[in-house]
C-alpha positions as CSV (number, residue, x, y, z in Angstrom):
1,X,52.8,151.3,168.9
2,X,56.1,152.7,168.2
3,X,59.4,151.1,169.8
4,X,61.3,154.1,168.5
5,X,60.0,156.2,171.2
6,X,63.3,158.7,172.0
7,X,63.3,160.3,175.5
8,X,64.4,163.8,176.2
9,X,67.1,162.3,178.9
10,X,68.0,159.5,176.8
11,X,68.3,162.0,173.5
12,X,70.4,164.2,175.8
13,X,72.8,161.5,176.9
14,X,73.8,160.5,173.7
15,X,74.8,164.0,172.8
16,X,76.4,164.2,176.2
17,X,78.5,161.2,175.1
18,X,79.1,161.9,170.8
19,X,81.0,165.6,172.2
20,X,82.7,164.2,174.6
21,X,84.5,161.4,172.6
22,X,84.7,163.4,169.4
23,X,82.4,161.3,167.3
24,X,79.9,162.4,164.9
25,X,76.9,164.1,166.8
26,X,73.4,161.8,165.9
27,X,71.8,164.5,164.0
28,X,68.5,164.2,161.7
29,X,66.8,166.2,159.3
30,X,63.3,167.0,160.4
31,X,60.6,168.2,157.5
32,X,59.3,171.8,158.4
33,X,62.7,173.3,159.5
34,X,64.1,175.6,157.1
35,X,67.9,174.4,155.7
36,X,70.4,176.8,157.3
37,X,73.8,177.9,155.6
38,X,77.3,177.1,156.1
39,X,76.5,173.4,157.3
40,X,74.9,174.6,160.1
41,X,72.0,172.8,162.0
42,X,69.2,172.9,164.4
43,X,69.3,171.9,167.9
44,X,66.7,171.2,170.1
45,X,66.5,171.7,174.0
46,X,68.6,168.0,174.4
47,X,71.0,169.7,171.9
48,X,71.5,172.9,173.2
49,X,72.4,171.2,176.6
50,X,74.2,169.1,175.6
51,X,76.5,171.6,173.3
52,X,76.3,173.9,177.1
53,X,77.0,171.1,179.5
54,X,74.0,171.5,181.5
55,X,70.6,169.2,182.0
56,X,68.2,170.1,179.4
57,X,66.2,171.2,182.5
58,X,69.0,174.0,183.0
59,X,68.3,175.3,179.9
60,X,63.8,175.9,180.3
61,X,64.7,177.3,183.7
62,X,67.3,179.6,182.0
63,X,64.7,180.8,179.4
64,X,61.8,181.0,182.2
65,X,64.3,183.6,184.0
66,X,66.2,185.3,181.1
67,X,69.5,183.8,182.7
68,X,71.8,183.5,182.9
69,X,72.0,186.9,184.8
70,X,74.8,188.0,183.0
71,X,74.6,187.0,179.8
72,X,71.0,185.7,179.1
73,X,70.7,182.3,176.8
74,X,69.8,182.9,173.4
75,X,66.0,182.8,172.4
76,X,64.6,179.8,170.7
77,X,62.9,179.7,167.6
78,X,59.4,177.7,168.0
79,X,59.0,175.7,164.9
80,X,56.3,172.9,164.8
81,X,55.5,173.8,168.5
82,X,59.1,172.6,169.6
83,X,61.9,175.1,170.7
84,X,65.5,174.8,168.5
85,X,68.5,176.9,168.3
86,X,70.7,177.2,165.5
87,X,74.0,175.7,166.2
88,X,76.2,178.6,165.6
89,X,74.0,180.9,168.3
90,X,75.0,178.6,170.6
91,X,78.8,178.7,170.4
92,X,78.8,182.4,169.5
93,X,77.0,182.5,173.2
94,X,79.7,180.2,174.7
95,X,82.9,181.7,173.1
96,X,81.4,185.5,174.6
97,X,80.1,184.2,177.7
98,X,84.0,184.1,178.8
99,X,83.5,180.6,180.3
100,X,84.2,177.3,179.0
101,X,81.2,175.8,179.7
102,X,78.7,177.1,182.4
103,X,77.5,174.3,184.8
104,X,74.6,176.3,186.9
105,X,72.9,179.4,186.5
């Protein structure tokens, strides 16, 4: 059995906690993603919440609706049946949504 076992909740704390004290955010490299430019990186749903300030939960609902209403999230990529985001989508969305972070749909 594997002890490693990472949850989605636990996965998403720790990013919760790495942004909000400024540290390094626990990243991997994960065989089957392409490399991006410009030191950029892909996030997964824990990720993408965590970059947002929502649950990860937020973030399916958001995609199940097309929200938010005014300024729908930014598709995923499915890569090795997962969904991921580049990094930079994700801020571009934040610094034109106009808010500093959403908290609810």
């Amino acid at each position: 059995m594997n002890d490693r076992i990472v949850t989605l909740a636990a996965q998403h704390q720790a990013l919760v906690e790495a942004l909000a004290e400024a540290k390094e955010v626990p990243a991997g490299r994960l065989l089957g993603l392409p490399e991006l430019p410009d030191d950029d990186v892909w996030v997964d749903t824990a990720g993408a919440a965590a970059l947002v300030r929502v649950q990860p939960k937020t973030i399916t609902g958001w995609l199940a609706r097309s929200g938010p209403k005014k300024r729908p999230f930014p598709s995923p990529h499915r890569l090795l049946y997962r969904l991921y985001w580049r990094r930079s989508d994700i801020e571009a969305w934040l610094r034109g949504e106009g808010l500093a972070r959403p908290t609810s749909d």
